[in-house]
N, C-alpha and C positions, 0 to 999 in steps of 0.2 A: 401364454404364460405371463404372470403379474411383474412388472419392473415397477421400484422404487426408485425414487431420486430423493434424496438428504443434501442437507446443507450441514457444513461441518465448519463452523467458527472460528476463523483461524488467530486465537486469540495466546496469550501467552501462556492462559491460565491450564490450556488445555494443551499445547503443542511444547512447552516445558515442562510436562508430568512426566515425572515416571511411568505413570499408569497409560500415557496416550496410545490409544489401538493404533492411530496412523502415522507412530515413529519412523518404522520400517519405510512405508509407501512415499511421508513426508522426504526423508533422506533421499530415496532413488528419483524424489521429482527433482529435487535440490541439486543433484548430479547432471539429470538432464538437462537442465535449465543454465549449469553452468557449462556443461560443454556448448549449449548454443548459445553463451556471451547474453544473457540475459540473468538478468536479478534473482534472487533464491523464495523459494514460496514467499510472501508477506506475512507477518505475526507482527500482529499489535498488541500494545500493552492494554492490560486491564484497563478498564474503565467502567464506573458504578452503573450498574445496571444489567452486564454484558454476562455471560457464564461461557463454561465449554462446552452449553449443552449443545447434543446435535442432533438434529430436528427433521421429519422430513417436511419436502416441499409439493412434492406431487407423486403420481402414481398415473399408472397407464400397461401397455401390453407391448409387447414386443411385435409381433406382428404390425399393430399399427406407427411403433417407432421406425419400422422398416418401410412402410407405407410413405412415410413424412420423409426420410430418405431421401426414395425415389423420385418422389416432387422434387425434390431440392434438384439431385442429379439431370431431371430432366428440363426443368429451369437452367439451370448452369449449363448446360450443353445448348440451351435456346432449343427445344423442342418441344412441343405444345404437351404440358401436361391435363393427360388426359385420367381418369378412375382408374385405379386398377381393376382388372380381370378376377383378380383371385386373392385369398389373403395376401400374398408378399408381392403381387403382381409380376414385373419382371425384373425387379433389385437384383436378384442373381443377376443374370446378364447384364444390366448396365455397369455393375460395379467391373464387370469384365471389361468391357466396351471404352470405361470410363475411368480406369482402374488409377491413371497417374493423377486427374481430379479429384477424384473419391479420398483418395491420402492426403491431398493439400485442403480438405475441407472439415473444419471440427467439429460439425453436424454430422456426418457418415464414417469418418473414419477412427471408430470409437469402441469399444468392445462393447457390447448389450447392455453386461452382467457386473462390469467392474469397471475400476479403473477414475477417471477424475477431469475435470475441469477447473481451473484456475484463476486467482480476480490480477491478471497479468497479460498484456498485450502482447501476441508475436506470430508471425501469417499462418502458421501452419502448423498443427499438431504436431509434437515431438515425442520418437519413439526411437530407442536403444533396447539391447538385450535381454536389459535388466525389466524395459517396464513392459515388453512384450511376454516376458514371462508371466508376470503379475496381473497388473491392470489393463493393460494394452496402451495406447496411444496418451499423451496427458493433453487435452485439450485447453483451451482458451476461454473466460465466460466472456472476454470482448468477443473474440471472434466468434464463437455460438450464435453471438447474440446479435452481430450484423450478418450470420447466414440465415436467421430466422426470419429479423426484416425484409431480406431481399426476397422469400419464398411467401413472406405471407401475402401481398395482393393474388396468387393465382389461387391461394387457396379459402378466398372470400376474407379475408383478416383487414384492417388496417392496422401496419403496426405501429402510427402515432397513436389511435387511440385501439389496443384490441378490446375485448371483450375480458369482463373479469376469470383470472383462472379458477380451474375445477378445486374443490377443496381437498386439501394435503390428506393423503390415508388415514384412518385413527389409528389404526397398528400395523407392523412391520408385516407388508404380504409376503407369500411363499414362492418358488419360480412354479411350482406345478397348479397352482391356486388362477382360477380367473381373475382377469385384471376388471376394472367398476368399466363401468357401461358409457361411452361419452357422453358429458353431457350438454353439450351444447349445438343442438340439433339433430337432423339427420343429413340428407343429402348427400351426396356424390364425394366429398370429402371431411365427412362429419368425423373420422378417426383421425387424420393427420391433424386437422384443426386444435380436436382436444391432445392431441401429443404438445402439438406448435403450445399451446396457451401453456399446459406445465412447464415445457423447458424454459418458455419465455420468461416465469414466473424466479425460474431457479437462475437465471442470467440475471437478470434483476436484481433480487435479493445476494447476489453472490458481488457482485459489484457493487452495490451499496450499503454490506454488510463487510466484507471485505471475508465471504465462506467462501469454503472448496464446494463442490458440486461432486456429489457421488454417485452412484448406480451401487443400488443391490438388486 
């Protein structure tokens, strides 16, 4: 199944509309974030050039975000990441095995399909009633963005310099639609890699842009 990632502007123009689709989701992060004594989303003022559009940044498949996962978890555990076996190799089990690590990480503990990443510092995913119904977990693009560093040399990366990302989808894919074909090689971890290059790309641009990071 095809996963989108968008970058969502978190600018005034578009987060003091009336019309903003992520009022709702904005509020319940704004909640969370102040019960863990941390600052409320970021929203910057206009500036000539900037709009509300929201754009994506990459695209890839769920299977292989699971793939990328499991390297992380088995990095983080110190155990020799090895190919997976099979599409999702053993992600099920390790998230078991691993289960109070897998939460404090904002690469894995993340829903698929929804939910958000933020250009805001703080160790560990943050999750209440409200956004486990919704989004799932609301993630960190710092922290995404030093879990992807620490996992890229096992998976052939540098990430002072990686490789440039796969280009952003032309239109919004579907979940039952094949996700594009990696393309930056083959080998033994040629899926996690093009996973690592898109999220890399949306950590990035999310913190130097000052977007939310979204999944459809």
């Amino acid at each position: 199944m095809a996963c989108d990632l968008w970058l969502v502007p978190l600018v005034d123009v578009l987060c003091h509309s009336p019309d903003n689709p992520f009022a709702e989701e904005i509020a319940d992060y704004d909640r969370a974030l102040a019960d863990a004594g941390l600052p409320p989303v970021p929203v910057h003022g206009y500036v000539p050039g900037t709009s509300g559009e929201v754009a994506p940044v990459a695209g890839f498949d769920y299977a292989a975000l699971h793939l990328l996962r499991r390297a992380y978890l088995l990095h983080l555990s110190g155990l020799e990441v090895t190919p997976a076996g099979g599409v999702d190799g053993d992600y099920e089990q390790l998230l078991e095995m691993f289960g109070e690590a897998a939460q404090r990480s904002h690469l894995v503990w993340h829903f698929d399909h929804a939910g958000a990443y933020v250009p805001l510092d703080f160790p560990q995913p943050l999750a209440n009633d409200d956004l486990l119904r919704g989004g799932g977990p609301l993630g960190s693009s710092h922290g995404l963005l030093r879990e992807l560093e620490s996992v890229a040399p096992v998976l052939g990366i540098d990430g002072a310099n990686p490789p440039p990302a796969p280009p952003a989808p032309g239109r919004p894919t579907t979940l039952d639609e094949p996700a594009v074909v990696p393309a930056h090689g083959e080998g033994p971890f040629a899926r996690e890699r093009h996973v690592w290059l898109g999220l890399h790309a949306a950590a990035l641009r999310s913190l130097a842009q000052g977007s939310m990071i979204v999944f459809s």
